[in-house]
C-alpha positions as CSV (number, residue, x, y, z in Angstrom):
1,X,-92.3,179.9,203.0
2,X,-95.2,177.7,201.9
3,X,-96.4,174.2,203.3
4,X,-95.5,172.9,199.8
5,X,-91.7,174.3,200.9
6,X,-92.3,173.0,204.1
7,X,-93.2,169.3,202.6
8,X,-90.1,169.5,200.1
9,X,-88.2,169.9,203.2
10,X,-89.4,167.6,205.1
11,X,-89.3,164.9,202.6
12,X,-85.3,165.8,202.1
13,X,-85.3,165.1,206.1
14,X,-86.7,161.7,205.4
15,X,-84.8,160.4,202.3
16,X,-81.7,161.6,204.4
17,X,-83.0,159.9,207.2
18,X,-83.5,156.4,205.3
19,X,-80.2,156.6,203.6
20,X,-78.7,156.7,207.3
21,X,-80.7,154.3,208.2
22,X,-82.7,156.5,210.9
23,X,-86.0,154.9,211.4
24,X,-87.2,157.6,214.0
25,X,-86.0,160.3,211.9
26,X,-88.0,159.0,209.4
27,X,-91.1,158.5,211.3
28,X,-90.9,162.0,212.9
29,X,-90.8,163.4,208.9
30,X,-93.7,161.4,208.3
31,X,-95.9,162.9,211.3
32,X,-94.8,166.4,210.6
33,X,-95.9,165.7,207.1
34,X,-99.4,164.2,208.4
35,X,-99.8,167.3,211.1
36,X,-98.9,169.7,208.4
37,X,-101.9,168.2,206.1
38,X,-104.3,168.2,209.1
39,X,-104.3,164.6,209.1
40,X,-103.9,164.5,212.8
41,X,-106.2,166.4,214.4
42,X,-108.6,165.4,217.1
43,X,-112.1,165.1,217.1
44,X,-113.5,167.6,219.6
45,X,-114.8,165.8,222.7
46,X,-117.6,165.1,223.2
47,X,-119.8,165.6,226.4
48,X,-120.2,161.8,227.9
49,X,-121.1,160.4,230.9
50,X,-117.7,158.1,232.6
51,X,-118.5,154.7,232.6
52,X,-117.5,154.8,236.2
53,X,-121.1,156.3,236.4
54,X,-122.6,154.6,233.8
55,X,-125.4,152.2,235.9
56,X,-125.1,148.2,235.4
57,X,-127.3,146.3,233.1
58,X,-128.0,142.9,233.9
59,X,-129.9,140.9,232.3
60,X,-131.5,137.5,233.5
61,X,-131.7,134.7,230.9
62,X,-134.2,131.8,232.5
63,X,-133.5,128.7,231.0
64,X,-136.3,127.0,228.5
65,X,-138.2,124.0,229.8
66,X,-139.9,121.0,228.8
67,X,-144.0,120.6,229.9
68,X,-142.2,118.6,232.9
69,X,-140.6,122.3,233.8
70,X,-137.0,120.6,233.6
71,X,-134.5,122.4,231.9
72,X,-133.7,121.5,228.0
């Protein structure tokens, strides 16, 4: 058995699927299609720091002035 036997089959699942009018049938044909192709697959993690420990930036914005020093 091939993946290109394994497609065929899964693409009979689906058309018999639609003709029943079995939407998750179809969908779970679709996504066994996609996994078989690789289309799926995760990127590995990566290494990152949580934002839970991530420190706070806050930055303070002072408002621009006039020569008076009142705010514009």
């Amino acid at each position: 058995m091939s993946i290109d036997d394994l497609m065929t089959e899964l693409d009979d699942a689906r058309l018999t699927a639609k003709a029943n009018g079995q939407a998750s049938a179809m969908v779970a044909a679709t996504m066994s299609k996609a996994k078989l192709l690789g289309l799926l697959d995760k990127p590995p993690m990566r290494d990152i720091e949580p934002i839970a420990n991530r420190p706070t930036v806050i930055r303070l914005v002072a408002p621009k002035t006039n020569d008076k020093g009142k705010a514009v």
